[in-house]
C-alpha positions in Angstrom: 0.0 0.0 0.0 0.9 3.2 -0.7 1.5 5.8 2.1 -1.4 8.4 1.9 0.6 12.0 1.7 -1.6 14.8 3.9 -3.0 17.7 2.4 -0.6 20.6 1.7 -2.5 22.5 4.8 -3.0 19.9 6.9 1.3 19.4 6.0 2.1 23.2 6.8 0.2 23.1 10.6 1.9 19.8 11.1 5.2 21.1 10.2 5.1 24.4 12.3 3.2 22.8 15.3 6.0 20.0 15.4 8.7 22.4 14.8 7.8 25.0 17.4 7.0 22.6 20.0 10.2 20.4 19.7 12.4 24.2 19.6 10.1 25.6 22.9 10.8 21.7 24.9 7.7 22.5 26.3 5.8 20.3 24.5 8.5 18.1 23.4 9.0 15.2 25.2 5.3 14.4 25.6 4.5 14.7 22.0 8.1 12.7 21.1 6.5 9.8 23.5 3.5 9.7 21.4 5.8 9.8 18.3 8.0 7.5 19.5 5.3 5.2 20.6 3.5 5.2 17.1 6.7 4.5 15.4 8.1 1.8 17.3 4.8 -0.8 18.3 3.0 0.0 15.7 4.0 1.3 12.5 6.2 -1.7 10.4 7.9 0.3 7.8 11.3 1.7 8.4 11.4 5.3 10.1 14.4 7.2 9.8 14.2 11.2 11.4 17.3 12.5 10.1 19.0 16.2 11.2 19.8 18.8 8.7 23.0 20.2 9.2 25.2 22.5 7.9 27.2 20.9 4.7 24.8 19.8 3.8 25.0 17.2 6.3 22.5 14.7 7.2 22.6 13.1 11.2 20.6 9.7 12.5 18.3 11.2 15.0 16.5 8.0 15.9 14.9 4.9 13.8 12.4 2.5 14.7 13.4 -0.9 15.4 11.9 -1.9 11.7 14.7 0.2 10.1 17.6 -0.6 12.5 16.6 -4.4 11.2 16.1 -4.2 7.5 18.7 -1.6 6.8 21.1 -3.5 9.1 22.1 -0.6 11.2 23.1 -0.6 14.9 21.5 1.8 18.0 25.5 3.1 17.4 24.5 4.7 14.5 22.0 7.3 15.6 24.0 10.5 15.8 26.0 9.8 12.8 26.2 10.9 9.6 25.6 8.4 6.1 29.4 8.9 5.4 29.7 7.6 8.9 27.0 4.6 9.1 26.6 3.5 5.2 29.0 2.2 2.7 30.5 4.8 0.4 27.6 3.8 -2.4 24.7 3.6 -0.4 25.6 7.0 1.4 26.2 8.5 -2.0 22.7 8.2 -3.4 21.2 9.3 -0.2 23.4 12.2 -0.1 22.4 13.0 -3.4 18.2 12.1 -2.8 18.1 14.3 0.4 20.1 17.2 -0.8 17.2 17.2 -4.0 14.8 17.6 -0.9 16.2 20.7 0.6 16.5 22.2 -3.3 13.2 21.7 -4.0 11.8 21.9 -0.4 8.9 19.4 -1.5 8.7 15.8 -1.1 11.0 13.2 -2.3 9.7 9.5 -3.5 12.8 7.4 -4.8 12.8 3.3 -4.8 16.2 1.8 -3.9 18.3 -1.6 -3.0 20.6 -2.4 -0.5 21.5 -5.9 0.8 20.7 -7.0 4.5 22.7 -9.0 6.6 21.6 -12.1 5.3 23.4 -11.3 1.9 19.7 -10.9 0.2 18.4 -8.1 -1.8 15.9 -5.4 -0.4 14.0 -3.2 -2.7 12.2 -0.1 -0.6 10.2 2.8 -1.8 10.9 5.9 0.2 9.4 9.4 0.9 11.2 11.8 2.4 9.0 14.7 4.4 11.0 17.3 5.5 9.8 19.6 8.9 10.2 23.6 8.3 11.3 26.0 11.5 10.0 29.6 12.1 12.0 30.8 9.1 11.0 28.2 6.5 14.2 26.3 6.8 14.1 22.5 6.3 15.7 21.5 10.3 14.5 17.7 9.7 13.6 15.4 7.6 11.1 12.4 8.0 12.6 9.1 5.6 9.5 6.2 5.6 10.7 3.3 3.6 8.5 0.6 3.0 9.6 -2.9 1.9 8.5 -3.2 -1.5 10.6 -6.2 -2.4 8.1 -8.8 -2.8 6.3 -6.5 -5.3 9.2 -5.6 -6.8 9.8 -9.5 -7.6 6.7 -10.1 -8.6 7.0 -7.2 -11.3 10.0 -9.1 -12.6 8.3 -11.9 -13.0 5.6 -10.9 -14.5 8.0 -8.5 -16.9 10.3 -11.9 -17.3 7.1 -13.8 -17.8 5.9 -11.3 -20.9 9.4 -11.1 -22.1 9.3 -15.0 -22.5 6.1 -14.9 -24.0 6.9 -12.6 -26.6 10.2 -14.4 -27.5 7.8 -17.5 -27.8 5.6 -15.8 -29.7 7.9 -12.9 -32.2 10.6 -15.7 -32.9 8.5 -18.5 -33.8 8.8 -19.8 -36.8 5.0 -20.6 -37.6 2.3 -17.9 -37.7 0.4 -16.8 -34.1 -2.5 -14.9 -34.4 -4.3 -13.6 -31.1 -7.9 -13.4 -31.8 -11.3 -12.0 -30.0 -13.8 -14.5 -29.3 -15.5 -13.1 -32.5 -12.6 -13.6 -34.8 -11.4 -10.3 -35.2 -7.5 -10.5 -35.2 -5.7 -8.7 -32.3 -2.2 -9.2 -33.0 0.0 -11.0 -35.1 3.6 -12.0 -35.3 6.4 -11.4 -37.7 6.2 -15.0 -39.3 2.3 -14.3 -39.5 3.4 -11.5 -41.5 5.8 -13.4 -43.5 3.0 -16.4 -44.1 0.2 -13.8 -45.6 1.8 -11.3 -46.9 0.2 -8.8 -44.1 1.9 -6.3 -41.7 0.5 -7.1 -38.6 -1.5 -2.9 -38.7 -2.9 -4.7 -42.1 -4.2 -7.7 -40.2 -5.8 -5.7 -37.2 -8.0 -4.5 -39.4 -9.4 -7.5 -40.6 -11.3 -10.8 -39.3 -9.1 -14.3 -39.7 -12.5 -15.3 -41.7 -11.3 -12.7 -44.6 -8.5 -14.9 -45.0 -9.2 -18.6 -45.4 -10.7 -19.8 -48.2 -14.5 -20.5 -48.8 -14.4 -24.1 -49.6 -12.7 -24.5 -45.6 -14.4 -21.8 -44.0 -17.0 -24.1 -42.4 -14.9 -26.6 -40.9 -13.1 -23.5 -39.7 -15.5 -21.7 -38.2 -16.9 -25.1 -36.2 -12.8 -25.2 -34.9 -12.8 -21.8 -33.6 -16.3 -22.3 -32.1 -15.3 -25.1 -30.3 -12.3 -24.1 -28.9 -14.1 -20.5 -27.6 -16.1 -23.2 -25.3 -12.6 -24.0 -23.6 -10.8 -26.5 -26.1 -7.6 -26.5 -27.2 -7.4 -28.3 -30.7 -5.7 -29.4 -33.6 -5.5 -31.3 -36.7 -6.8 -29.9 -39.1 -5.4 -28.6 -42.6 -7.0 -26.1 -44.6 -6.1 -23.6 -47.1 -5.2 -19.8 -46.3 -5.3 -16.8 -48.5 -2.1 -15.1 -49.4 -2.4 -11.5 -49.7 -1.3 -12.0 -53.7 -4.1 -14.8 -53.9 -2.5 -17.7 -54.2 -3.5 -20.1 -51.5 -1.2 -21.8 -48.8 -2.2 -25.1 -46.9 -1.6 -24.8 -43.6 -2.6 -27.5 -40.0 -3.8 -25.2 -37.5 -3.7 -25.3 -33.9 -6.0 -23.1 -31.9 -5.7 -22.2 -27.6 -8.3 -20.7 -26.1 -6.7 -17.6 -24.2 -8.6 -18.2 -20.4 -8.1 -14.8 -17.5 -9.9 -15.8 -14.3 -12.1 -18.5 -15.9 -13.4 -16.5 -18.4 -12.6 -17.0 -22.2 -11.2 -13.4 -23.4 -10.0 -15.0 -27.1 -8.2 -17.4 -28.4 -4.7 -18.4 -30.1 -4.3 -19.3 -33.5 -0.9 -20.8 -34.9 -0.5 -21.7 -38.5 2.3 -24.1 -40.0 3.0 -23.7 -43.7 2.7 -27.4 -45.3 2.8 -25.8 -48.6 6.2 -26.8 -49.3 5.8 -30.2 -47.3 2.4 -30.3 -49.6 4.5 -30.3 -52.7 7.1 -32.6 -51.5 4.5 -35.0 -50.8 2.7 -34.9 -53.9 6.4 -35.7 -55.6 7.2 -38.2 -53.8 3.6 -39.8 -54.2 4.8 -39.3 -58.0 8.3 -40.8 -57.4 6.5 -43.8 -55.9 4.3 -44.4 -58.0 6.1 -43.3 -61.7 8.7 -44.6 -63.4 11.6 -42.9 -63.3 13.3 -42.9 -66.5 10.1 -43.0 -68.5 7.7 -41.0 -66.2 5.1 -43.9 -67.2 2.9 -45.4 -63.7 5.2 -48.5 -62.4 4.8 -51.4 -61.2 3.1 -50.3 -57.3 1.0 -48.6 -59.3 0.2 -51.0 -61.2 -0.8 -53.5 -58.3 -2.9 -50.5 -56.4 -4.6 -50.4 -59.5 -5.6 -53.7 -59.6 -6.0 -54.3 -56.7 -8.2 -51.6 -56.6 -10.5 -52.9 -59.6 -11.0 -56.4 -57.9 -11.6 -55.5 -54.2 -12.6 -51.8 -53.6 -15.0 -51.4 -57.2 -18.4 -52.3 -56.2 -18.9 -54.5 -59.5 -17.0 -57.1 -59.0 -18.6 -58.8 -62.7 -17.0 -56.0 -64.6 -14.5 -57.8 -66.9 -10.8 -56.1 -68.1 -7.7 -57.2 -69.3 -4.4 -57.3 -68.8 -1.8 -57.0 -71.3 2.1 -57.9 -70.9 4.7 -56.4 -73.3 8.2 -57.2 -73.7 10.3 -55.5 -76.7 11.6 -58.1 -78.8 15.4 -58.6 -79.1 16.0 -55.3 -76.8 18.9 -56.8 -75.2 20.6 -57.0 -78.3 19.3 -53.8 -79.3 20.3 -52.1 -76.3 23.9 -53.9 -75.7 25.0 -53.0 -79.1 24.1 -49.7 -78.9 24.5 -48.8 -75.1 22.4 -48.3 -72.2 22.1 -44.6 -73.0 20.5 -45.0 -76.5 18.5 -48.1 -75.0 16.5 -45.9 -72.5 16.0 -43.2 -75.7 14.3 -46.2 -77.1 12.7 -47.4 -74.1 11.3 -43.0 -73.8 10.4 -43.1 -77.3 8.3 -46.4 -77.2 6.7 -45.3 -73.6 5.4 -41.9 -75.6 3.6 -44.1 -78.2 2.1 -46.2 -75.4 0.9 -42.9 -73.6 -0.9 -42.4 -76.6 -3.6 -44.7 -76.1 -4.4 -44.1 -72.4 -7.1 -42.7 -70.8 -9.8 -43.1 -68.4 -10.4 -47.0 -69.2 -6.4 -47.6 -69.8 -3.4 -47.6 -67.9 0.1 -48.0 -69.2 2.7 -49.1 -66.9 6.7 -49.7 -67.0 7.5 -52.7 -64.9 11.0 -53.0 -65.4 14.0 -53.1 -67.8 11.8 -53.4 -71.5 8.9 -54.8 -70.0 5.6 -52.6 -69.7 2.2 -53.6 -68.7 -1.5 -51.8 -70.0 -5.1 -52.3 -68.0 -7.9 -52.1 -70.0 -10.9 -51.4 -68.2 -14.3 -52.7 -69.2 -13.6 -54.7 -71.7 -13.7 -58.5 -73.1 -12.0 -61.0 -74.7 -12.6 -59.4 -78.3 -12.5 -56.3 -77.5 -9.1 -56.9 -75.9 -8.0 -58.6 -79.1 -8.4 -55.2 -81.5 -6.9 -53.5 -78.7 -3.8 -56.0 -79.2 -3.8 -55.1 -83.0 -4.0 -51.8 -82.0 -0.9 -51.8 -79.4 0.7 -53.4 -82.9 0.1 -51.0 -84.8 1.6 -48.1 -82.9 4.9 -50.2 -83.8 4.2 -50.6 -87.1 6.4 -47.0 -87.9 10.1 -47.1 -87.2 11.9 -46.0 -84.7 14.4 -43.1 -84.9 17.7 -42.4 -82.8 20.7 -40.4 -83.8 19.4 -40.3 -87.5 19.0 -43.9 -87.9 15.9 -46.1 -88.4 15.3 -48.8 -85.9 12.4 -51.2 -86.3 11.2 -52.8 -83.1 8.1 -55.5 -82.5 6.4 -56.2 -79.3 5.1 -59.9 -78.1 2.3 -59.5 -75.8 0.3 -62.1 -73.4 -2.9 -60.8 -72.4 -5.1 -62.4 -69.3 -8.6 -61.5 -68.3 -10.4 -60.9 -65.3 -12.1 -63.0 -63.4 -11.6 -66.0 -65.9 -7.7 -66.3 -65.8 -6.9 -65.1 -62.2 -9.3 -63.0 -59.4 -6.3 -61.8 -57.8 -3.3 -59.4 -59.3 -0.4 -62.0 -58.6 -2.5 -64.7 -60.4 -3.4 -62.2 -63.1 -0.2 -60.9 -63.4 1.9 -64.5 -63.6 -1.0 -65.6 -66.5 -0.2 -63.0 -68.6 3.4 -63.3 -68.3 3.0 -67.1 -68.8 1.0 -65.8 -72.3 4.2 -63.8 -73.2 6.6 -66.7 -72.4 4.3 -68.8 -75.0 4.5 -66.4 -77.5 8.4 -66.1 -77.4 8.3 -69.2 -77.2 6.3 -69.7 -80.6 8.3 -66.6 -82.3 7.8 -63.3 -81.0 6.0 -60.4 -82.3 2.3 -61.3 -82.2 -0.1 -62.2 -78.9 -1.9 -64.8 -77.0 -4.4 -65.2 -74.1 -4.0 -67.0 -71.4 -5.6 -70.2 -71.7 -5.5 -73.0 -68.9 -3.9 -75.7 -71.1 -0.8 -73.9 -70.5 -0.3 -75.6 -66.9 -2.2 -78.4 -67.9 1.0 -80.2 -66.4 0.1 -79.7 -62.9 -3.9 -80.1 -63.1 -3.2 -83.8 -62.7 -1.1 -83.6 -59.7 -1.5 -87.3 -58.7 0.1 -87.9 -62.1 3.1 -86.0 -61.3 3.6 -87.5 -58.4 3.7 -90.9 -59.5 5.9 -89.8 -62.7 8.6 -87.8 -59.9 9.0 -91.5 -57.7 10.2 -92.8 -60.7 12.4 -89.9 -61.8 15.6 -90.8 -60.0 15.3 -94.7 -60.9 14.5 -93.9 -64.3 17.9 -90.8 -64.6 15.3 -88.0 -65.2 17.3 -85.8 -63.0 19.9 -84.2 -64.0 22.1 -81.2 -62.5 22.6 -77.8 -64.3 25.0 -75.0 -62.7 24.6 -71.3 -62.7 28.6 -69.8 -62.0 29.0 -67.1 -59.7 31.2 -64.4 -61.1 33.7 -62.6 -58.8 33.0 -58.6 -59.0 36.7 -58.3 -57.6 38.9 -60.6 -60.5 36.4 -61.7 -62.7 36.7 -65.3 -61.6 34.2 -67.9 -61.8 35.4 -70.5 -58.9 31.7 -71.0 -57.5 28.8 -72.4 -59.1 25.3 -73.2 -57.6 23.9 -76.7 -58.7 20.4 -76.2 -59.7 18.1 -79.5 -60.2 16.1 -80.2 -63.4 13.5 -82.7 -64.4 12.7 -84.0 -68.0 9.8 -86.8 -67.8 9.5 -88.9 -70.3 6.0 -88.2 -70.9 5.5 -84.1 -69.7 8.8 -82.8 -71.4 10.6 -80.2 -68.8 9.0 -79.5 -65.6 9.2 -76.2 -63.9 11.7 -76.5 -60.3 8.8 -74.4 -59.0 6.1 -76.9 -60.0 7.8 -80.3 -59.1 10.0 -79.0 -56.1 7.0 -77.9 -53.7 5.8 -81.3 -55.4 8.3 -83.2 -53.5 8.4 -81.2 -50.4 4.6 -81.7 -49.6 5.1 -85.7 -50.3 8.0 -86.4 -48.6 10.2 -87.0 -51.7 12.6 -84.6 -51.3 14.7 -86.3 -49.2 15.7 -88.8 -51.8 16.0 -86.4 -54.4 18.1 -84.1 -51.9 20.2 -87.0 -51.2 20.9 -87.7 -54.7 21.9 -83.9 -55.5 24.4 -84.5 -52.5 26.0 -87.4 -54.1 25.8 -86.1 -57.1 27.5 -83.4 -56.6 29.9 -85.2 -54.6 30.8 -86.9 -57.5 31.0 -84.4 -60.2 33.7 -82.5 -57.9 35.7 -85.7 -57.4 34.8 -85.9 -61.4 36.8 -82.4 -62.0 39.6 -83.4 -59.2 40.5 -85.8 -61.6 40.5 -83.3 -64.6 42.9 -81.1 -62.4 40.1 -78.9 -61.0 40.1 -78.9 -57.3 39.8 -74.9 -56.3 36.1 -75.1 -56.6 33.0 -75.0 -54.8 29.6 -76.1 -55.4 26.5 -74.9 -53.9 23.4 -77.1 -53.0 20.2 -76.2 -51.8 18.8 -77.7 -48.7 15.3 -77.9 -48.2 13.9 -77.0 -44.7 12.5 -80.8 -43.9 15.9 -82.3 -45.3 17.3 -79.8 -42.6 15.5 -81.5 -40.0 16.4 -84.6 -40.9 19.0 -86.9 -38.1 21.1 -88.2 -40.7 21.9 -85.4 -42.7 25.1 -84.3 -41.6 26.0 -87.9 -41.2 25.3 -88.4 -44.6 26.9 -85.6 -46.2 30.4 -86.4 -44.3 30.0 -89.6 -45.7 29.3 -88.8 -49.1 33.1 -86.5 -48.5 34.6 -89.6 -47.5 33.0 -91.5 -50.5 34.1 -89.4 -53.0 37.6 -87.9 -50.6 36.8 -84.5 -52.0 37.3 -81.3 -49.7 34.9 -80.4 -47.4 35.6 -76.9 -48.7 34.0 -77.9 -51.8 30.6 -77.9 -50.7 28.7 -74.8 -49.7 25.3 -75.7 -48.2 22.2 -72.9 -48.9 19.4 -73.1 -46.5 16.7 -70.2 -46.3 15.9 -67.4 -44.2 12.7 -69.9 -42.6 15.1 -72.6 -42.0 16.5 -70.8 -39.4 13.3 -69.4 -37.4 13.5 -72.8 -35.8 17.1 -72.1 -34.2 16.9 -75.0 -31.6 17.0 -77.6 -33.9 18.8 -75.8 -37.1 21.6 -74.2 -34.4 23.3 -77.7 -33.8 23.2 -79.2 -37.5 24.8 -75.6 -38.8 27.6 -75.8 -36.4 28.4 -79.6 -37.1 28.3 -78.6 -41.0 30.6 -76.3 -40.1 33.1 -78.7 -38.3 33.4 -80.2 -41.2 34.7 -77.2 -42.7 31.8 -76.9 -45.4 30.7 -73.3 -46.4 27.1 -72.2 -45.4 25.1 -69.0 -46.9 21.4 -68.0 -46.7 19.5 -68.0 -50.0 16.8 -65.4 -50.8 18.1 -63.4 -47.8 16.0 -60.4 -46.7 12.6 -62.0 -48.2 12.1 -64.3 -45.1 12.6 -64.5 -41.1 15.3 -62.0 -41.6 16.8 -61.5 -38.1 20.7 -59.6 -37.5 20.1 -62.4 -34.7 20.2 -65.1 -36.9 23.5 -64.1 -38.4 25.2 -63.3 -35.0 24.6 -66.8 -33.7 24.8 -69.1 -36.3 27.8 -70.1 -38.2 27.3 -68.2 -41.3 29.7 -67.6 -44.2 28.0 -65.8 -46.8 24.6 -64.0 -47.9 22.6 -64.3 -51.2 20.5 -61.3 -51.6 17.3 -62.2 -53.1 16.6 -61.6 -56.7 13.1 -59.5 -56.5 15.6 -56.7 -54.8 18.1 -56.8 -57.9 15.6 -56.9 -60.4 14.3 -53.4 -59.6 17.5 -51.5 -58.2 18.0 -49.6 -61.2 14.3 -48.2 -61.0 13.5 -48.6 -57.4 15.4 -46.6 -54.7 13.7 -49.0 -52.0 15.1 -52.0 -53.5 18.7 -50.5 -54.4 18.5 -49.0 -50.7 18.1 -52.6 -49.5 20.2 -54.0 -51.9 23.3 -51.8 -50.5 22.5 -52.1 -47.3 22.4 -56.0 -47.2 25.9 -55.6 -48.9 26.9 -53.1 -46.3 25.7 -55.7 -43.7 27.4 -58.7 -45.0 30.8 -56.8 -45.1 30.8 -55.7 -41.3 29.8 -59.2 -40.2 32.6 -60.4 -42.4 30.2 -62.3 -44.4 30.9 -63.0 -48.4 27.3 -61.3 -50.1 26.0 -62.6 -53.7 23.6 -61.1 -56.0 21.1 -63.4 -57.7 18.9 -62.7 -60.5 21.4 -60.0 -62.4 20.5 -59.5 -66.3 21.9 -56.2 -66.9 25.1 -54.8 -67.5 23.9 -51.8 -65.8 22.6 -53.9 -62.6 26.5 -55.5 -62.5 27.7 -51.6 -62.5 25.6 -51.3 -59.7 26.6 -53.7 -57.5 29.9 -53.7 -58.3 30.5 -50.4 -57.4 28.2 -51.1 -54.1 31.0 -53.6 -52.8 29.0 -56.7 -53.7 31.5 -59.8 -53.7 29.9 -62.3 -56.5 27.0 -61.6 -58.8 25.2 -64.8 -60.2 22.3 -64.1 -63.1 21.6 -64.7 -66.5 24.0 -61.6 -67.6 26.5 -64.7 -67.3 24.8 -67.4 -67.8 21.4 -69.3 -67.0 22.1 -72.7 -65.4 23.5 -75.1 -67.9 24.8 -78.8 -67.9 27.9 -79.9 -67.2 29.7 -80.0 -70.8 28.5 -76.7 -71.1 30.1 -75.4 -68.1 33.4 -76.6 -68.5 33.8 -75.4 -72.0 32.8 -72.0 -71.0 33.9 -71.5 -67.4 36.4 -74.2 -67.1 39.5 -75.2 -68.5 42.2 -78.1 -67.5 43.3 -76.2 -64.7 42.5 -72.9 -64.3 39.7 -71.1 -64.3 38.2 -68.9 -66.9 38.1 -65.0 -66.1 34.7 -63.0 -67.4 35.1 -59.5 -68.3 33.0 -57.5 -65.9 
């Protein structure tokens, strides 16, 4: 509280009555009692009456005990001057405060600090009243000081507290508008200003509805409502009005602003996603868009579908699906380089682009294969759109001023007859495209179920694979795996074919899950072991011994007893080196790692080399590779097929290689076909790349006319 000053009359009798009565001594002592008696019991502010002597000079008097306490001073100190109580600071600024009294002969209010004995700061607010004599002279002066520290801290907080808020508030990055309950904004800071367009006088003026567009004001408005009832909220993006026109999206997040219960406004903060907007919608484009070509890809292609056969309402509505594959590109694109080949590949994607619209989709699915949808359509209809897709090929080709003629072969499936899900539809078409290569490129065929007619009769198969081993229907081919480092083809993977008698070749992936669902592939396993067995005791002989062979173990030949047993005796057999061998299990093969764990580590014994096929498409696990005794990776083809064209899959592809080299572990690349994709992985660190490029699997005579010689082996120019 503030002292209450008297009035200037009231001052004058007070001044005279005191002055003459303390000068006459009549009156003196009784009215000092009463003084004294106020000042000391009941008044709790500090009292100083100070003398005015000649100098000026100012002399202690008396104090109450409230100011001998708070401005640390002793009963010594009343007859002395400040020079002789205080420090030379303090005594200096009083000095100076009480001299402005006698100048001005009015009162004096100053605030000031001093530190009590505790070592704490005081902060006092003082008047100084001085007392007149006969002559108008100033003989004393009154000095109240109250203790105003406790305001004077909670100023500073509440100055500190402002100063915080506005830092928050002028040197954030996003947009803060303070608005009334009605809308009307109150003020806004610089990156508000920076967001519209708007200096923050410009923005006063206006409501925050003037400035978000119509098609969001709605949803806005409900936002704002809702958080005037006492709800902070968020979460919702809408679009803002730039003072040039253009719109920005912005997510908004709204406070309401609450001062003793009651709702005076409300915050509004605004973060710019225009930029993140457009990043978005380019990396939805990236995703989705072939890169080189700018055609829709092949995750495009399966939303599509995927789309049309689950999400459309009707399900009866018939399209096809058409897969194109340039004919003779490779040659086409290794004679002339990889450069002129994706010209080409642009030139034939802006014909296809041609015929799409609403009902058509082209896609780019890798390397020279693209893939169209054709909506609402049926068989016939889908065969004059073939002729059509020929025709667009029917005109040359220029690059670099020279003509180039180039033919597609296309399979074509149909939905729901040849598959009612994308995978099935997708594998029938490409199984129509395999025919017509097969039958002589450059013209089309549908799918038609004869095409498997090998596996309708599965009991058939069955009975014709028991016999295959008795009757020497198995045979090994070998696929070498070329060393990125020298060139050097040392390793080779031993790949298992059938030929019946009756069928003709049989697809691995039709007779192998064959075998593993009836048991068979045990024996057959067995007799790929000694097989191979033999064939490297075969090439010993033919001065070939730094070798190694790679078999594939299925998971229930893993979990058979004897294996091991069998495999060291098949060594012995034959006395080839352990080294030799290299056994491939799978990623799922080790998911059961009490059983696998003990069989890996007695392979290992016998010093045979052990890598996990198709890694990073199964149980992958860094735990996996930690505890059991592997040698060496083989990264999974569907990765390598799309690295040149996917960043996901060439991100995964180099960081399997990555991995592989800090555990120490040799990585190989299946499934490589491109010079481009050897570049690749070559220059990512990858140890051996294995992959039609080099070679497909092939038999025996083959391989050691191309690969192998009497005793050395061949080096391939990488």
């Amino acid at each position: 509280m503030r002292i209450l000053l008297l009035e200037d009359v009231q001052m004058k009798q007070y001044n005279h009555f005191l002055t003459k009565e303390l000068e006459s001594g009549k009156a003196g002592p009784k009215i000092q009692k009463i003084i004294f008696e106020i000042i000391f019991q009941h008044i709790q502010d500090m009292v100083f009456v100070m003398k005015v002597e000649e100098g000026p000079k100012f002399r202690y008097l008396f104090m109450n005990e409230t100011g001998m306490k708070k401005a640390n001073l002793s009963i010594e100190s009343i007859g002395k001057t400040f020079e002789e109580a205080l420090s030379t600071e303090a005594a200096f600024f009083l000095q100076k405060m009480y001299e402005q009294l006698l100048n001005t002969k009015e009162v004096v209010i100053f605030n000031d600090r001093l530190v009590n004995k505790d070592g704490n700061e005081v902060y006092g607010e003082t008047i100084l009243t001085p007392i007149f004599d006969n002559e108008h002279s100033i003989r004393y002066i009154i000095a109240i000081t109250r203790d105003i520290t406790e305001r004077t801290m909670e100023k500073k907080r509440i100055m500190e507290s402002e100063q915080r808020y506005r830092s928050i508030v002028d040197h954030n990055l996003d947009a803060i508008f303070t608005l009334s309950t009605s809308g009307k904004i109150m003020e806004a800071n610089p990156a508000a200003e920076r967001l519209t367009g708007y200096t923050e006088k410009e923005m006063t003026i206006r409501s925050i509805y003037d400035m978000i567009d119509d098609r969001d004001l709605d949803k806005f408005r409900q936002l704002l409502d809702k958080t005037c009832s006492g709800y902070a909220l968020e979460n919702m993006d809408c679009k803002l009005i730039h003072r040039k026109g253009h719109l920005l999206i912005v997510h908004i997040k709204t406070v309401p602003i609450i001062v003793n219960g009651e709702i005076k406004g409300l915050y509004v903060i605004f973060k710019d996603l225009s930029e993140q907007a457009k990043n978005m919608e380019m990396i939805k484009f990236m995703a989705f868009h072939d890169q080189l070509t700018g055609l829709l890809n092949r995750r495009a292609l399966l939303e599509h579908l995927n789309e049309q056969i689950y999400v459309k309402t009707n399900d009866s509505c018939e399209f096809a699906l058409f897969s194109i594959d340039l004919d003779r590109f490779k040659y086409l694109n290794d004679s002339l380089g990889h450069l002129a080949g994706d010209e080409i590949l642009k030139k034939v994607s802006s014909r296809l682009l041609q015929i799409q619209n609403d009902n058509c989709f082209v896609y780019r699915v890798g390397g020279d294969e693209f893939t169209i949808l054709l909506l609402h359509t049926n068989r016939s209809e889908a065969s004059r759109f073939a002729s059509k897709i020929f025709s667009i090929f029917s005109h040359s080709f220029y690059l670099n001023s020279h003509e180039y003629f180039i033919s597609p072969s296309i399979g074509i499936s149909m939905f729901p007859n040849d598959g009612k899900d994308p995978e099935t539809l997708i594998k029938n078409a490409d199984e129509a495209l395999f025919r017509v290569k097969e039958k002589g490129r450059a013209h089309y065929q549908f799918y038609c179920t004869d095409m498997n007619s090998v596996i309708t009769n599965v009991v058939t198969l069955e009975t014709h694979l028991r016999k295959a081993i008795e009757k020497n229907e198995l045979v090994l081919y070998y696929q070498p795996q070329i060393n990125c480092e020298n060139g050097e083809a040392k390793c080779f993977e031993a790949l298992l074919r059938w030929k019946d008698h009756e069928f003709g070749h049989i697809s691995p992936d039709v007779f192998i899950p064959l075998a593993e669902d009836t048991g068979m592939i045990i024996s057959i396993g067995n007799w790929v072991i000694e097989s191979v067995c033999k064939q490297i005791k075969t090439w010993y002989e033919k001065g070939i011994d730094d070798i190694r062979i790679a078999i594939n173990i299925s998971p229930k030949q893993m979990n058979q007893p004897n294996l091991v047993p069998f495999i060291q005796l098949m060594i012995e057999k034959y006395n080839i080196n352990p080294s030799s061998l290299e056994i491939e299990i799978t990623e799922g093969v080790m998911h059961d790692t009490r059983e696998v764990a003990p069989i890996l580590f007695k392979l290992k014994q016998l010093g045979i080399y052990i890598s996990v096929d198709d890694f990073g498409t199964g149980f992958s696990s860094l735990n996996y590779l930690k505890r059991f005794p592997i040698d060496g990776l083989k990264i999974d083809q569907s990765f390598i097929k799309e690295i040149l064209s996917d960043e996901k899959d060439a991100a995964i592809t180099t960081t399997i290689i990555h991995l592989g080299k800090s555990l120490g572990l040799e990585v190989i690349a299946e499934g490589v076909e491109e010079k481009e994709q050897v570049t690749f992985l070559r220059n990512a660190g990858c140890h051996k790349i294995q992959g039609y490029y080099f070679s497909k699997p092939i038999p025996v005579d083959e391989l050691e006319k191309m690969f192998l010689c009497s005793s050395q082996m061949k080096k391939i120019l990488i």
